[in-house]
Backbone bond lengths (Angstrom), bond angles and torsions (degrees), N, CA, C in turn:
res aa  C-N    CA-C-N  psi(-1)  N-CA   C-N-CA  omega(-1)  CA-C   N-CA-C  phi
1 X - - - 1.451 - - 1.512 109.09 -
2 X 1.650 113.93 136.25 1.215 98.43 172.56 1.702 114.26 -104.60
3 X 1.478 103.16 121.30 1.599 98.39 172.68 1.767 131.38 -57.82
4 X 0.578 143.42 155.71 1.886 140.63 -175.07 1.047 87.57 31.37
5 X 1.431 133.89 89.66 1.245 140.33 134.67 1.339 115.85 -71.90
6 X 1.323 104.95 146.46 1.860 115.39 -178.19 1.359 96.76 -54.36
7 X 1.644 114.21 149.56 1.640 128.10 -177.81 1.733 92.52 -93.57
8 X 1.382 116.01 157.89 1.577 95.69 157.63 1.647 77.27 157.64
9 X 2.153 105.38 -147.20 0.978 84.30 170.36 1.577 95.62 -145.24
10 X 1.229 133.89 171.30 1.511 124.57 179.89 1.499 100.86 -119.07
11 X 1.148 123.17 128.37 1.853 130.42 -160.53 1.344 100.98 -79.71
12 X 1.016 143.88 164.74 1.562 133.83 146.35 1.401 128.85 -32.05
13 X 1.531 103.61 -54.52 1.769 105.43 -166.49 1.755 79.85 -60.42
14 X 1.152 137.50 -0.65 1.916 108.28 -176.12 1.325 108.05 -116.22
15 X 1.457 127.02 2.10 1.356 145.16 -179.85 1.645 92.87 -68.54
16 X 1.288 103.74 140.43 1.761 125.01 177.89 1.613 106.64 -129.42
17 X 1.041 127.77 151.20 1.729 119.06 164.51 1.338 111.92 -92.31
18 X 1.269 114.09 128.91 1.563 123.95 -159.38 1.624 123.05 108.70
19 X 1.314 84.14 -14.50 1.882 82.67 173.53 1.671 107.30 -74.67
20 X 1.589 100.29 147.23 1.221 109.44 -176.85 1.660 98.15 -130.81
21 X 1.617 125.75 147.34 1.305 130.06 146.94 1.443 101.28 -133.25
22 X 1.951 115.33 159.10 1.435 98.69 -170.72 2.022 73.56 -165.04
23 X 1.294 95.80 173.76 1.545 108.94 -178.16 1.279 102.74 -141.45
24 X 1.579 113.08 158.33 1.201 125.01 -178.39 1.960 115.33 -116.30
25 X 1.415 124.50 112.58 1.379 129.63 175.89 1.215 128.17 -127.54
26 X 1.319 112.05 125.51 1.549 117.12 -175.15 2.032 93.63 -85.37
27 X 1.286 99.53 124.76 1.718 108.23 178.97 1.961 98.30 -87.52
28 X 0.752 109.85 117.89 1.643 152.09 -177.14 1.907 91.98 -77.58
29 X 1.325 96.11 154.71 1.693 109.16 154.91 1.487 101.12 -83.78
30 X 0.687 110.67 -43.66 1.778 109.72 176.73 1.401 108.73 -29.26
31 X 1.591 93.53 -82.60 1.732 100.28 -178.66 1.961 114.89 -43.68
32 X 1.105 92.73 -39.01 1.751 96.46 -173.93 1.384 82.15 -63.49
33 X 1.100 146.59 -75.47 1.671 124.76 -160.90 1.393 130.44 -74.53
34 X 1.212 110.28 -21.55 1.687 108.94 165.85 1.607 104.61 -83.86
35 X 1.503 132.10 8.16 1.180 141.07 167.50 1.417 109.59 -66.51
36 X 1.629 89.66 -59.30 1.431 109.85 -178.72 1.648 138.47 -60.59
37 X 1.453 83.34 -46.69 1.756 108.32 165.09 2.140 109.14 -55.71
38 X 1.574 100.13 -48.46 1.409 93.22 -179.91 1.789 118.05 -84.08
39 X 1.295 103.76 -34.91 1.469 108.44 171.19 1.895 119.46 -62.76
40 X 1.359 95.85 -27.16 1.828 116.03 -174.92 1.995 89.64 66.23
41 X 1.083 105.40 17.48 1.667 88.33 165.47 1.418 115.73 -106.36
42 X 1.694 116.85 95.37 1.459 153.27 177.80 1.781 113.20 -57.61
43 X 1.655 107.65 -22.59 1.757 99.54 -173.70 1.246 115.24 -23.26
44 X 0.954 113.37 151.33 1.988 109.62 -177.88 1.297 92.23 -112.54
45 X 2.062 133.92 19.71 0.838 103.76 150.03 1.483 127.19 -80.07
46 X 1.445 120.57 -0.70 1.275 143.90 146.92 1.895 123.88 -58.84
47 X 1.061 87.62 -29.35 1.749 75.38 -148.57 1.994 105.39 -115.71
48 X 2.021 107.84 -29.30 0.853 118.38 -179.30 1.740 109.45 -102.64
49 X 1.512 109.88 124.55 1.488 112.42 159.04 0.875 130.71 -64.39
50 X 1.556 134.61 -27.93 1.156 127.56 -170.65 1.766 110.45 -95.07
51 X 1.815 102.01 -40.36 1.937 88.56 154.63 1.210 115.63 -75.89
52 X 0.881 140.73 -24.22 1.796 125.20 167.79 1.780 128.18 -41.77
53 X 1.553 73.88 -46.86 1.702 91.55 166.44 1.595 125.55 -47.97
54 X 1.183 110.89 -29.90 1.588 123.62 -152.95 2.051 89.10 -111.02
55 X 1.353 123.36 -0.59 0.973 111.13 164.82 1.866 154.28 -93.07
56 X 0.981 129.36 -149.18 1.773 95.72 161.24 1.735 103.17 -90.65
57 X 1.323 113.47 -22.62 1.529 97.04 177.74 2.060 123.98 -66.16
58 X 1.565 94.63 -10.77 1.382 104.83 -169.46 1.720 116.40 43.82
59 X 1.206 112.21 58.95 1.218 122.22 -179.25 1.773 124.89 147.28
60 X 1.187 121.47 170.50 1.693 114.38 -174.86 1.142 89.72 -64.19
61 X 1.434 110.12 160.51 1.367 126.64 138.83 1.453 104.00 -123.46
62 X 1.675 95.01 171.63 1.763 106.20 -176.95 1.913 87.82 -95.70
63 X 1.505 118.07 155.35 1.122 139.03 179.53 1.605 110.93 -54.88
64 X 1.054 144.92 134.62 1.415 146.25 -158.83 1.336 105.40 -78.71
65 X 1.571 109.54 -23.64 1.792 107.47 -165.25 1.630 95.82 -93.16
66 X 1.601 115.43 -26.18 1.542 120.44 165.93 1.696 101.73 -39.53
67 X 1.132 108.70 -76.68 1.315 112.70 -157.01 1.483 95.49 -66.92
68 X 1.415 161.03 -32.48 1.297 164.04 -174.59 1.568 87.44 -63.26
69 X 0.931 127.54 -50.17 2.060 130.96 -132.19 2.493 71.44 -80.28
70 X 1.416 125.52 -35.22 1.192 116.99 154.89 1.502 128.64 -4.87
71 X 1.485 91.21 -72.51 1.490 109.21 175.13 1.628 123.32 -67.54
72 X 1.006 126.35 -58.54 1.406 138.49 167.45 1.650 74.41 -42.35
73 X 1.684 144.67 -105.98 1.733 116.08 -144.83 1.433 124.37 -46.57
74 X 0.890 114.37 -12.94 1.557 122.98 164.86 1.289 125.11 -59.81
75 X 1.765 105.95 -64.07 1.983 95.87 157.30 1.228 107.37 -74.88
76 X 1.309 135.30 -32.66 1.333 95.84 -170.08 1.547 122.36 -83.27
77 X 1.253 100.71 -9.68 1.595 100.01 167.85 1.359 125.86 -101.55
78 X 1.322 118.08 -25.85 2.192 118.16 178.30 1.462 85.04 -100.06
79 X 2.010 95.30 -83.56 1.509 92.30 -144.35 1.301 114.97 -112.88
80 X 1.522 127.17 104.47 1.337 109.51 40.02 1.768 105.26 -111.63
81 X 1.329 100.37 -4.90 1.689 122.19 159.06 1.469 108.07 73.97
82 X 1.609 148.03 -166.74 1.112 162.52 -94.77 1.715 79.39 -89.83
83 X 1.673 96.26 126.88 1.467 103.19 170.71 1.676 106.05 95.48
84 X 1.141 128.11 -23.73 0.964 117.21 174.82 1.903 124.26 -74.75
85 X 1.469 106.99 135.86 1.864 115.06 166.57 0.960 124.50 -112.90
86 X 1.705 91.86 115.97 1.753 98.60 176.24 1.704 102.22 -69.25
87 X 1.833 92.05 147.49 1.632 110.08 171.82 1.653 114.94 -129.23
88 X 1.356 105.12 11.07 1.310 123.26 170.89 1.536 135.92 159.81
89 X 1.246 114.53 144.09 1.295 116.42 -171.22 1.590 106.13 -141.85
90 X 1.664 114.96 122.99 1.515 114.61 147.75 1.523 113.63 -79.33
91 X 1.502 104.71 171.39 1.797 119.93 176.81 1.218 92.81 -157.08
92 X 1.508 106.21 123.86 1.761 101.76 143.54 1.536 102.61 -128.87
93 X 1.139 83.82 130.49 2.043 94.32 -168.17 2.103 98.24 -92.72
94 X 1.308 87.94 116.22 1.245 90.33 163.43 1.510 139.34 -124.73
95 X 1.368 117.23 26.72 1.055 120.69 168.46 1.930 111.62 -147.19
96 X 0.787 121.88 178.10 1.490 120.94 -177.74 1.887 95.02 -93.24
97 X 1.190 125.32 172.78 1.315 146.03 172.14 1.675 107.46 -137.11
98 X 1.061 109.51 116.87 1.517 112.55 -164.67 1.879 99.29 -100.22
99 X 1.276 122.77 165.11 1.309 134.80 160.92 1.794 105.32 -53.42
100 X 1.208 107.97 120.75 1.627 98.94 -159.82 0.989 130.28 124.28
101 X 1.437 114.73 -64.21 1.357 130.49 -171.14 1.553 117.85 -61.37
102 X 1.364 122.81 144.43 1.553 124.43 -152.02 2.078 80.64 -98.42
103 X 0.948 127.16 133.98 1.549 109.14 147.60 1.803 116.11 -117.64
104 X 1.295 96.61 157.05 1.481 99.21 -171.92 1.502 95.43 -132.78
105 X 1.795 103.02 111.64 1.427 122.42 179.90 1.337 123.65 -90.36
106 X 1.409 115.90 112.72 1.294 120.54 -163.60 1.721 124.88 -104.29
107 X 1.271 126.59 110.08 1.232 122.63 -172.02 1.651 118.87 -107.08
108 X 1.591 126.50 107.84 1.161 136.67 -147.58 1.883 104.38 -119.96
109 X 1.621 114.13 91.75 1.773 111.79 168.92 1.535 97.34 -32.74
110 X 1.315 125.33 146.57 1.522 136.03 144.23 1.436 107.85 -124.01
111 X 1.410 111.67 -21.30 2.220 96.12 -161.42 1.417 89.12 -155.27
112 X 1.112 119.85 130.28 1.270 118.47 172.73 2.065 103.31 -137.03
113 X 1.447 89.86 144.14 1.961 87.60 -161.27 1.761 77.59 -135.86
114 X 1.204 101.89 77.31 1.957 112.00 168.28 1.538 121.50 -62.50
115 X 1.746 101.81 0.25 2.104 95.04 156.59 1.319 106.15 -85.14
116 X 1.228 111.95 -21.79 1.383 100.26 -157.73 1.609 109.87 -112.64
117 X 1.571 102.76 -3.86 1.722 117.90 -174.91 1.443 123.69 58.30
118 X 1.433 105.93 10.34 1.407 127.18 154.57 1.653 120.63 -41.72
119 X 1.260 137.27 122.42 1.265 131.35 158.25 1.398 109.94 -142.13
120 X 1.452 105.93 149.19 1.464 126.86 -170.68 1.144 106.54 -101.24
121 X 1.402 147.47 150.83 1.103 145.26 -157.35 1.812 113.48 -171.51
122 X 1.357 107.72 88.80 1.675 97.50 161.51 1.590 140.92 -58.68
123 X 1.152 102.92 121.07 1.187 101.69 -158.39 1.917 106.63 -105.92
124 X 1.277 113.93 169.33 1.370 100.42 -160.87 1.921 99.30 -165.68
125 X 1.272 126.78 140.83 1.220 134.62 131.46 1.442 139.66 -116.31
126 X 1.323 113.42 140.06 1.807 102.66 171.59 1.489 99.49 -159.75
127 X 1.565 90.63 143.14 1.354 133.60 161.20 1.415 105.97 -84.05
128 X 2.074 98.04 121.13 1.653 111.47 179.26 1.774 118.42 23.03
129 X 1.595 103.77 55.24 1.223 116.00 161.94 1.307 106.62 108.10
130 X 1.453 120.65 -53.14 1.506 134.05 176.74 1.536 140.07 -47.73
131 X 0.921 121.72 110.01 1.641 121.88 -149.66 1.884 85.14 -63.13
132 X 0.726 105.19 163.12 2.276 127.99 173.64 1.042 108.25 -122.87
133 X 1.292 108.01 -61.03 1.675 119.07 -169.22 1.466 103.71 -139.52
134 X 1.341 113.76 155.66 1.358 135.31 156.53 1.460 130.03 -141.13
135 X 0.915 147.47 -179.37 1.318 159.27 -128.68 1.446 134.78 136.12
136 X 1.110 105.99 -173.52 1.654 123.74 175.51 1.833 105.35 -164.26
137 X 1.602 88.44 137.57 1.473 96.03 178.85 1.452 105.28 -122.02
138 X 1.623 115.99 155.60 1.375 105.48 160.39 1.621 106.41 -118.28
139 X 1.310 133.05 166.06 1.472 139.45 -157.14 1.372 82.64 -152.02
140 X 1.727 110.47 177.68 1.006 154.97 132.83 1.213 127.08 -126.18
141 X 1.536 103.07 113.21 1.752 114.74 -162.02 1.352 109.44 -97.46
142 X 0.942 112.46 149.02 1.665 122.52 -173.49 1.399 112.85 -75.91
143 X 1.541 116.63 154.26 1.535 128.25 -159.62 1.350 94.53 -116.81
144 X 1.102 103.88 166.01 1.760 128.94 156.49 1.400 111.03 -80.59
145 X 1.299 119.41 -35.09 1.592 118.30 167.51 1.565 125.58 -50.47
146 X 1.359 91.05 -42.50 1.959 100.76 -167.62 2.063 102.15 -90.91
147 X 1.495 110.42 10.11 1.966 103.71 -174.95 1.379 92.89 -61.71
């Protein structure tokens, strides 16, 4: 993964399969509540300690689409970044993300179809090594043809 990767955008004709850009964020109580405030999703398995406690996570967690919305700055900022539209995304979230927890969002080319400016993209989070979430997105990345 590269950390502080340049912002910008990488066109298709420069897209390779195997390129990776990814970022690194420690999720804050902050973010869990201005998550909440903008999402209007209030669960207090988010927001309350003392019901959190009483759940199977035994404690807050940060919102799953918090830690996803990760990925989306990744294309939209490295790869393939400024100009790029998402046209789809899977998630299967498999671990919780706690108040605390650092995640490191990983965005991986697999398929790229340059008639159609289609690209496939594995997508990925983990906490201290541990995958959270995974997925696959598809985009359409921007050309040098269409500036």
């Amino acid at each position: 993964m590269l950390d502080n990767a340049p912002r910008g955008t990488i066109c298709i004709e420069d897209l390779e399969i195997g390129m990776i850009r990814g970022l690194r964020k420690q999720i804050t109580d902050r973010d869990i509540e201005l998550f909440a405030e903008v999402s209007t999703d209030r669960n207090p398995v988010h927001l309350d300690d003392d019901y959190a406690q009483d759940t199977i996570f035994a404690g807050r967690i940060a919102h799953g689409m918090l830690t996803a919305g990760l990925i989306s700055a990744v294309i939209g900022e490295q790869l393939p970044g400024h100009g790029t539209v998402y046209l789809g995304q899977s998630l299967k979230f498999l671990a919780p993300v706690r108040p605390g927890d650092t995640v490191e969002a990983e965005v991986e080319v697999t398929a790229i179809d340059h008639a159609k400016r289609r690209v496939t993209l594995d997508t990925r989070c983990l906490v201290a090594g541990k995958k959270v979430l995974v997925g696959e997105a598809t985009v359409l990345a921007p050309s040098r043809k269409f500036d």
